[in-house]
C-alpha positions in Angstrom: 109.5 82.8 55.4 106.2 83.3 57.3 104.9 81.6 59.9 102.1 80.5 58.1 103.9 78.7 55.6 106.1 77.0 58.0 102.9 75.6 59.4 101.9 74.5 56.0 105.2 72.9 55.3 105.4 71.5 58.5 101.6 69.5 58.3 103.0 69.0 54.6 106.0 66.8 55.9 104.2 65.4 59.0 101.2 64.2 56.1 104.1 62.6 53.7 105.2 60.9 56.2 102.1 59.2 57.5 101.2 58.8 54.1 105.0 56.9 53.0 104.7 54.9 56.2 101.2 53.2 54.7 102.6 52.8 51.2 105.6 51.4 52.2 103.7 48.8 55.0 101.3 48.4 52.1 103.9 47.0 50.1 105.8 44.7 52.1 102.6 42.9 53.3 102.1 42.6 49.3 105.3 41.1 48.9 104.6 38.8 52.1 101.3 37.7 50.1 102.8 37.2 46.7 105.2 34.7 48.0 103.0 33.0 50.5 100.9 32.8 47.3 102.8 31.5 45.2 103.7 28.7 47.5 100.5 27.6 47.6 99.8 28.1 43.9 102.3 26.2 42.3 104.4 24.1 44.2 101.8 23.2 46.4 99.8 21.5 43.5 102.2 19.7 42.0 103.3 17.9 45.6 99.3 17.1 46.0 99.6 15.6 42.0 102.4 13.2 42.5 100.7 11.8 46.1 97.6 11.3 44.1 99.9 9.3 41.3 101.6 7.8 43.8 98.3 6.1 45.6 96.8 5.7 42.0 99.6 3.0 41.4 99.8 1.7 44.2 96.0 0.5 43.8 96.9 -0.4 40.5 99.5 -3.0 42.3 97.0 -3.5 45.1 94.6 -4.6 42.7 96.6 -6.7 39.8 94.0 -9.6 39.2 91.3 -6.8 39.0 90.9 -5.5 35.3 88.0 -3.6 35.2 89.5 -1.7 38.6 93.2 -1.5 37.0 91.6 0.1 33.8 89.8 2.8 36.0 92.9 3.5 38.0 94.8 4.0 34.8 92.0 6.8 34.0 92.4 8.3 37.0 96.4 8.3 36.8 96.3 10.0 33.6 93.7 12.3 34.7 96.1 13.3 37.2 99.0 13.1 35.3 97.8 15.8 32.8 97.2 18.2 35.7 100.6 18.0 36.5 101.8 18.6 32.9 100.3 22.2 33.0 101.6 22.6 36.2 105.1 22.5 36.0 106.9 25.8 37.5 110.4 24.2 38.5 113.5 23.7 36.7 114.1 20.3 35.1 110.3 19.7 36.3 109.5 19.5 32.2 112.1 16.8 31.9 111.3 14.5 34.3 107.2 14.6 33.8 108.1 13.9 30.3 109.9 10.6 31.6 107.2 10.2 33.7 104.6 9.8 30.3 107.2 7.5 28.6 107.1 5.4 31.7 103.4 5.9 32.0 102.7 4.9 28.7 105.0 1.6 28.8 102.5 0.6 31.7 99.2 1.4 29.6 100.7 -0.8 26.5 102.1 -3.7 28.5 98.3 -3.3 30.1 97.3 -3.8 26.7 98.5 -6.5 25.6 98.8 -8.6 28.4 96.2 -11.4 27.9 94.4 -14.0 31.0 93.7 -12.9 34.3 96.7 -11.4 35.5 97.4 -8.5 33.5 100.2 -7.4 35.9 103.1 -9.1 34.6 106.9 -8.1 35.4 107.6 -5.4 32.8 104.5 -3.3 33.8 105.6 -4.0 37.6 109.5 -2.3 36.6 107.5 0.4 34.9 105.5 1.2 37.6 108.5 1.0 39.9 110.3 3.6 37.6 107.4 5.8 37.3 107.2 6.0 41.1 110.7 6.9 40.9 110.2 9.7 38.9 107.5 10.7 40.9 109.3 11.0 43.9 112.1 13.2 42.0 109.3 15.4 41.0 108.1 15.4 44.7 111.5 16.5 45.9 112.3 19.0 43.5 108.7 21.2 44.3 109.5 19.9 48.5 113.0 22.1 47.9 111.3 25.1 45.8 108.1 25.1 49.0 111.5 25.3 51.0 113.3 28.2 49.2 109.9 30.2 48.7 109.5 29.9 51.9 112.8 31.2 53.3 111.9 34.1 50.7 108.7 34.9 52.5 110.2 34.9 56.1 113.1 36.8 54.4 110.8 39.5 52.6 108.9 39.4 56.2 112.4 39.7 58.0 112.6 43.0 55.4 109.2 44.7 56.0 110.0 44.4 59.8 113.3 46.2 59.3 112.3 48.6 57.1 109.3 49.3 58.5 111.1 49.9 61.8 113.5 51.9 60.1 110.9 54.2 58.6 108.9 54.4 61.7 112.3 55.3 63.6 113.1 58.3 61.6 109.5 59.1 61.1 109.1 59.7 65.0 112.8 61.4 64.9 111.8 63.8 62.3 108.4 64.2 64.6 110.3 64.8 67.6 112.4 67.3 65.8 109.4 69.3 65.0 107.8 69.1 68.3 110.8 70.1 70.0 112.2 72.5 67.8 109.2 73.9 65.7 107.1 75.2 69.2 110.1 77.2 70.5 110.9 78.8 67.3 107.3 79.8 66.9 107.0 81.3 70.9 110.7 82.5 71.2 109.7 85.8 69.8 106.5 86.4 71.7 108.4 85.1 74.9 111.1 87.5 74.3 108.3 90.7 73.6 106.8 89.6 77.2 109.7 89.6 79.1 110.3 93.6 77.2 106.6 94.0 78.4 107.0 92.7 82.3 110.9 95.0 82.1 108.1 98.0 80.8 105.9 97.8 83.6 108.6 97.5 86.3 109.7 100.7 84.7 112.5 100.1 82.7 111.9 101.5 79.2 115.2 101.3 78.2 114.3 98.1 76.2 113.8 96.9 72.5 113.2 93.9 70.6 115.4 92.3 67.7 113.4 93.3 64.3 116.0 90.7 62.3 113.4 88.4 60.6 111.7 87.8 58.3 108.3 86.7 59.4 105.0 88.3 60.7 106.9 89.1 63.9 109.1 91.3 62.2 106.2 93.7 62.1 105.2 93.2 66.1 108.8 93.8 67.0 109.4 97.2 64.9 105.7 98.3 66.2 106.9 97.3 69.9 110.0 99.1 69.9 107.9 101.9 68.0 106.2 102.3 70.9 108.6 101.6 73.5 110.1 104.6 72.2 107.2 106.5 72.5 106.7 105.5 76.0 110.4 106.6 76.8 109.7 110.0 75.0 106.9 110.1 77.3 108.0 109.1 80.6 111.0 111.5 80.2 108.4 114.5 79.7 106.0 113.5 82.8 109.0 112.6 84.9 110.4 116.2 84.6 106.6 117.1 85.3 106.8 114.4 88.5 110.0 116.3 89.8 108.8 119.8 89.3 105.7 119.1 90.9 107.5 117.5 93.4 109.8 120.1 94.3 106.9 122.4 94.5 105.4 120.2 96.9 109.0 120.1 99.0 109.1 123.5 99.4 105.6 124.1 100.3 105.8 121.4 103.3 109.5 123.2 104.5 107.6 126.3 104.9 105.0 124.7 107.8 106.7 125.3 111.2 105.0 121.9 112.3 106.8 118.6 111.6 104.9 116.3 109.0 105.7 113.3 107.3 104.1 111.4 103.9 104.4 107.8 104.1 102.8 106.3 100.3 100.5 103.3 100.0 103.3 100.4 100.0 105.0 102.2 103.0 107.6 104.4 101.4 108.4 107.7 102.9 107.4 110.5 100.5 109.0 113.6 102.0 109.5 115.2 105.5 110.5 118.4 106.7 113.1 119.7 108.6 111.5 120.2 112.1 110.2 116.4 111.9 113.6 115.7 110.4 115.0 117.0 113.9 112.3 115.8 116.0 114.0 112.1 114.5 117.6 112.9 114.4 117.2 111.4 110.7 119.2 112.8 107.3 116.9 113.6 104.4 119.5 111.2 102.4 118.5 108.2 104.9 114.8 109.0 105.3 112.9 110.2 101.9 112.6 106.6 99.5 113.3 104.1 102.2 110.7 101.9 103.6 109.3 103.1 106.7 109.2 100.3 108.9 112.8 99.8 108.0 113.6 103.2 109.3 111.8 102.7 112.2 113.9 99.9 113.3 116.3 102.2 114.6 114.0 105.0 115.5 111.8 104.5 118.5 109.8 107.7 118.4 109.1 106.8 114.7 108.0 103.3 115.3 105.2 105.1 118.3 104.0 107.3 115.4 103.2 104.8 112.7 101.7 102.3 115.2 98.7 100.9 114.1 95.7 104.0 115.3 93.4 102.8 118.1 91.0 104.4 119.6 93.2 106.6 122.1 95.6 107.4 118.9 94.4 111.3 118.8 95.2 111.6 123.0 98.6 110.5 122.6 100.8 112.6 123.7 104.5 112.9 122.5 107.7 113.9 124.7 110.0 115.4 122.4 112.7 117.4 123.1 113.3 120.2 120.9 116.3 123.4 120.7 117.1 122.0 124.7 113.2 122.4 125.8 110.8 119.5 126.2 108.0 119.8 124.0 104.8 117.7 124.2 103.1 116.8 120.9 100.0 115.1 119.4 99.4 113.1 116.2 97.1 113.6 113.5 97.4 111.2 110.7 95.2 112.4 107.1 94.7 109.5 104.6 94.2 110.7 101.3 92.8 109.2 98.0 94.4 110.2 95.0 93.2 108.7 91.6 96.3 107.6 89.3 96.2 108.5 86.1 95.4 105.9 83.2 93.8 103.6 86.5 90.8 102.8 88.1 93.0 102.5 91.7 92.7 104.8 93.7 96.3 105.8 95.7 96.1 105.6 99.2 99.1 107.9 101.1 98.8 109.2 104.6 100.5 112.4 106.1 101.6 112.1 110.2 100.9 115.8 111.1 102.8 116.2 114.9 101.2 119.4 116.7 102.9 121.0 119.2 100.2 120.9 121.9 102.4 122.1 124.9 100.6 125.4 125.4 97.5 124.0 125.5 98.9 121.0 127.4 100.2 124.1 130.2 96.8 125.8 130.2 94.8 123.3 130.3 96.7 122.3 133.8 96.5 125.7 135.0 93.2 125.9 134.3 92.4 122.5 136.4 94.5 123.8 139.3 92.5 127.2 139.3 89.2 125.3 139.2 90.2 123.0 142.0 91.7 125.7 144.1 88.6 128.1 143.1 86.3 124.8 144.4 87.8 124.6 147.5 87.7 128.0 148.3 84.0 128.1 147.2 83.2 125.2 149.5 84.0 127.5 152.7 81.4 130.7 151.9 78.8 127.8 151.1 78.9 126.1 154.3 78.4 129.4 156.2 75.4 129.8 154.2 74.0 126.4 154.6 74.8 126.6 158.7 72.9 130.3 158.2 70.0 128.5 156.6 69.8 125.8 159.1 70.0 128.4 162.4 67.3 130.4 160.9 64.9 127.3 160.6 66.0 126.1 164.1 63.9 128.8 165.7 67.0 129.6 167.9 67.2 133.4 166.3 63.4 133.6 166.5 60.0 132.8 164.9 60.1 133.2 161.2 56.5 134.0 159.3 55.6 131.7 156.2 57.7 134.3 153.5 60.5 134.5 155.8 60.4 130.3 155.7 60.2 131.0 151.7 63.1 132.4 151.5 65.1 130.6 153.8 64.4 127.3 152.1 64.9 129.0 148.6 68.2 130.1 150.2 69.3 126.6 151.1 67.9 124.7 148.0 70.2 127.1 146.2 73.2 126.5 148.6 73.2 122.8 147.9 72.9 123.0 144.0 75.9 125.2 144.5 77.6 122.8 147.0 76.8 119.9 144.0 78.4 121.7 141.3 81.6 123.0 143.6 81.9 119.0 144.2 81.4 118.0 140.2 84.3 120.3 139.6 86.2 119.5 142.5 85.5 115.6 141.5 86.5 116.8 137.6 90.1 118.2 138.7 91.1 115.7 140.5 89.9 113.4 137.6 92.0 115.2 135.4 95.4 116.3 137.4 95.2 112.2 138.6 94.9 113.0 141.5 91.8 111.2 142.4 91.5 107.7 144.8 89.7 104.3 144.0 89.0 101.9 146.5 88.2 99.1 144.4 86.4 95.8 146.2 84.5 92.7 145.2 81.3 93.6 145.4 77.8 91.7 144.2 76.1 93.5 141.3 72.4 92.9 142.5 73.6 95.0 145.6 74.2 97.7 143.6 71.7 98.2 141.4 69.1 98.1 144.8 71.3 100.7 146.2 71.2 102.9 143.5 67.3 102.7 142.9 66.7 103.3 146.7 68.7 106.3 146.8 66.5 107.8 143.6 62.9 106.6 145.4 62.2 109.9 146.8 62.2 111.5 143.3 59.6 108.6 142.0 56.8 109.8 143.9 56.5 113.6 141.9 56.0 112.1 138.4 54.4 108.9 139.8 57.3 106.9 137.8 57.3 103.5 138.6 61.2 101.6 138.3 61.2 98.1 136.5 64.5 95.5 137.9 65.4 92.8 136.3 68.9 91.3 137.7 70.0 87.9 136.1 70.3 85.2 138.5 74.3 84.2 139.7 75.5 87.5 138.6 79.3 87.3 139.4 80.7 89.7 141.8 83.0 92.6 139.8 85.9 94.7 141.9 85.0 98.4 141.4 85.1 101.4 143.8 81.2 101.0 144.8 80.8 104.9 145.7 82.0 105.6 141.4 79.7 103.1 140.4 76.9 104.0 142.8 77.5 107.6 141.7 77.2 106.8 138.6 74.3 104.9 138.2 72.4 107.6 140.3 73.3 110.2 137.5 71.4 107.2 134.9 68.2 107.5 136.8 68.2 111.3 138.1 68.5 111.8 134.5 65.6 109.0 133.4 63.8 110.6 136.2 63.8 114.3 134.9 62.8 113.0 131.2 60.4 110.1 131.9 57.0 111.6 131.4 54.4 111.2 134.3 53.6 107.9 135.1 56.4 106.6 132.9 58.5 103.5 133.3 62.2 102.9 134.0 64.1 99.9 133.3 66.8 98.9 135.0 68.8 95.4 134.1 72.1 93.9 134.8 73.3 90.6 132.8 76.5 89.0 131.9 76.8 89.3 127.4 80.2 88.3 126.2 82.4 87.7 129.4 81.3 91.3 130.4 79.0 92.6 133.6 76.1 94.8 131.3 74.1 97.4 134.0 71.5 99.4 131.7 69.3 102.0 132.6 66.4 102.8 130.2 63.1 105.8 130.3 60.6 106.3 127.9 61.5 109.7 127.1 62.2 111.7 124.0 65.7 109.7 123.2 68.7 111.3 121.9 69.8 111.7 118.4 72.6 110.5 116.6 74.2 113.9 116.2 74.4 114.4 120.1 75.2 110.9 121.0 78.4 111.7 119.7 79.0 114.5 122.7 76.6 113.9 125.5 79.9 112.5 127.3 82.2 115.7 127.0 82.5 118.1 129.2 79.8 121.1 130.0 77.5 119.9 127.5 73.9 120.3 128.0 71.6 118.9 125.1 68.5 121.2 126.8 69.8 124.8 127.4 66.8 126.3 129.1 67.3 123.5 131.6 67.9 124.8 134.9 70.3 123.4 136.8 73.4 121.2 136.2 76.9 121.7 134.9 76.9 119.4 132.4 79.7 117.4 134.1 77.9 114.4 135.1 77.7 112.2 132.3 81.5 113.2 131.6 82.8 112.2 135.1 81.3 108.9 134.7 82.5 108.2 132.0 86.1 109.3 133.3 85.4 106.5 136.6 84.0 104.0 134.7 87.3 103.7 132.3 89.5 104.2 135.0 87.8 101.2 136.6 88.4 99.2 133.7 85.0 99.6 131.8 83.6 101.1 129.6 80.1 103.2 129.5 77.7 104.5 126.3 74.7 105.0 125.0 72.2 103.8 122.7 68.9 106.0 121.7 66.5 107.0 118.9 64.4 110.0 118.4 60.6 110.0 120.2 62.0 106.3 121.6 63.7 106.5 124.5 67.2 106.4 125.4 69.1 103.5 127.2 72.6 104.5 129.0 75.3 101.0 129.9 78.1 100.5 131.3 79.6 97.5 130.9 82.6 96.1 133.7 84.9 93.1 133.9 83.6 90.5 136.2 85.7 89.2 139.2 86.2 85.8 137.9 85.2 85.4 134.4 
């Protein structure tokens, strides 16, 4: 049977109820009124008729020496007396109303013939004694039949409240049924079809749905399973697909010689091969499927390499130690976006790529040791030349002509750029092999920002550069190493100073912005663009090549003191605007 008609049979029922439950109230409330009606009708009339008799002769006796009244009453009597003849509805009711004439009409002849005043005499006074004795037999036989219709109407009322209650009872059973029963037959099916459906898109297509029935589900549940089948026929043919490509991808990661790991987007490890499989002492068995914070419960070099990235993740270095030698390693993690097929999601896996960095790691230290050593070495030959320089200007070796002065200051201008740069390297190494000494102190900012600018004065006077100071008021003290900072703010405005066009303006500032010491130092000059913002604080770069002058250090060792210190140092700039170099420190008592 279809659902439909079910539905249709079901309203069907539900409407011949309702529609039985009015009939049947309908006719109990008639059955209530017939009998209240015929209580009223019939026996009600005939009680009213023998009280009116009654009082009729008694003001026939009230009035025995009035003729003329007796005569009227008599009228009225019979008047009355005929309604009650058409009236009669009880048993033996016929009988005694005829009785009632006889006696009636013994009282209008002895009326008659009675002659003189008092037309009452003692034969019409037994008749109307006899007649009122038949009256009040007639009274009490319609008094008992009020009595017994009346215990038939409470009884037929009694009778519509039970079977009215009745009905009602297994109307709202037979409701109840079909509320309770009729709903879950009708969503059983589709709730079974989405449980298949939520088992389907966990994965599991090993699922059908029971095609025994005979309604419009029966045609859902064979073109379900129809395509269930089909799903199964397909996810057998891209799962050997999956796996192939898989495999592929397997042996194209064992061939790299440098350990990497894939890690999908809920956190399951995708593959690894061997040589990061021995940099974690892990199994394949215990590694590949798992979740990776799970494995890295156990695995402390594992739980360093999927910390969360910060800033410094790329200079992280790694001790491993691999076939007996200790290795040193850095991380490279490559997020990649792969669309799923079928999806508008977008996959989001990551690969942790270890390289093995210890050769660089070894020349780079070499390298720092042969720059420091090659400083030091360079700062002997230099001082002989500057002591050279300064005995030929003292005059003690003799009197030197204008070009002879020339060259000697030429000479000694060119000793101490050389002396600068041995220091910048010398400064450089030691930054770099840690060897290199802070003295931090509490010192007042204002201080050091007038220091700084007085140092720099003798360079103002060439372009006619004027220096702007603004220093916030109650500036609290920060604990640095004065000489770094100083040395650092000098670099700012020697290299405002050399791009500030004449008669340009400097800015210098220091204010407290978010619990943090801000010194700035802004020119005028052509500003910086994006692309070199990005590198004007590594090593040996110069943005202007045909420049003379400079290593290209500076701006690189301060930013090496100022993080060492605690702080941390930038840049912000435009194009034809001007650039504006910060550093920002940690005050002494925030």
């Amino acid at each position: 049977m279809t659902i439909k008609r079910k539905l249709i049979l079901l309203l069907s029922a539900l409407f011949l109820i309702i529609v039985a439950s009015i009939g049947l109230s309908g006719y109990f409330v008639n059955r209530l009124a017939e009998n209240s009606r015929q209580i009223v009708q019939d026996n009600y009339r005939s009680l009213l008729y023998v009280q009116e008799m009654q009082q009729t002769l008694d003001a026939i006796l009230a009035h025995k020496d009035d003729t003329s009244r007796i005569i009227m009453e008599m009228d009225v009597l019979w008047t009355t007396f005929e309604k009650q003849n058409v009236n009669i509805t009880e048993t033996g009711e016929a009988t005694l109303t005829l009785v009632l004439k006889e006696h009636l009409m013994k009282i209008q002849d002895n009326l008659s013939k009675v002659e003189g005043t008092t037309p009452i005499h003692n034969a019409t006074r037994d008749a109307i004694y006899k007649a009122r004795s038949v009256l009040n037999r007639i009274f009490q036989l319609n008094e008992k039949a009020v009595e017994v219709q009346n215990q038939k109407a409470v009884q037929a009322a009694d009778d519509a409240i039970l079977y009215s209650s009745l009905f009602a009872l297994t109307a709202i059973l037979v409701t109840l049924f079909y509320i309770f029963r009729i709903p879950g037959y009708l969503i059983r099916p589709i709730q079974e079809i989405s449980e298949q459906m939520e088992a389907i898109s966990a994965g599991n297509y090993n699922v059908s749905v029971n095609e025994d029935r005979r309604d419009e589900f029966r045609q859902m549940a064979i073109a379900f399973n129809d395509m269930i089948g089909r799903l199964r026929t397909f996810e057998r043919s891209n799962m050997s697909k999956l796996m192939a490509e898989r495999n592929r991808l397997n042996a194209i990661v064992e061939q790299f010689d440098i350990p990497i790991l894939g890690i999908s987007e809920e956190n399951s490890i995708l593959f690894v091969n061997d040589i990061m499989l021995e940099m974690l002492q892990k199994r394949k068995k215990d590694v590949i499927g798992h979740d990776v914070g799970f494995v890295a419960r156990t695995n402390d070099l594992l739980q360093m390499m999927i910390r969360a990235e910060g800033p410094g993740d790329e200079r992280q270095l790694f001790r491993v130690v691999l076939n007996g030698k200790e290795q040193l390693f850095s991380k490279r993690t490559i997020v990649t976006d792969t669309e799923l097929p079928d999806s508008t999601k977008l996959s989001h896996d990551r690969f942790i790529i270890m390289d093995d960095v210890t050769d660089f790691i070894q020349k780079d230290v070499r390298k720092t040791q042969f720059m420091a050593t090659l400083s030091h070495e360079l700062k002997t030959p230099v001082a002989a030349i500057e002591m050279s320089t300064d005995l030929l200007a003292s005059l003690k070796v003799g009197q030197l002509n204008e070009e002879q002065k020339g060259y000697v200051d030429k000479i000694n201008e060119q000793a101490s750029r050389i002396r600068r740069m041995v220091n910048e390297i010398l400064d450089l190494s030691k930054i770099e092999s840690g060897t290199i000494d802070f003295e931090m102190e509490p010192i007042g900012v204002g201080i050091l920002v007038t220091e700084a600018i007085q140092t720099v004065q003798p360079f103002l006077k060439y372009g006619n550069i004027h220096i702007e100071k603004q220093v916030a008021e109650n500036l609290p003290s920060i604990k640095v190493d004065s000489h770094k900072v100083l040395w650092t703010l000098n670099n700012f405005l020697t290299n405002a100073i050399r791009y500030t066009p004449k008669e340009g303006t400097i800015g210098v500032s220091a204010f407290v912005r978010n619990g943090m010491v801000h010194i700035e130092v802004s020119d005028n000059g052509p500003g910086i663009n994006a692309k070199d913002q990005q590198r004007i604080f590594e090593k040996y770069v110069r943005l202007n090549k045909s420049e003379k002058g400079g290593t290209g250090l500076g701006l690189a060792i301060s930013k090496e003191f100022i993080k060492a210190m605690g702080g941390e140092i930038g840049v912000r700039s435009k194009e034809n605007e001007g650039a504006t170099f910060w550093i920002r420190l940690k005050p002494l008592h925030p």
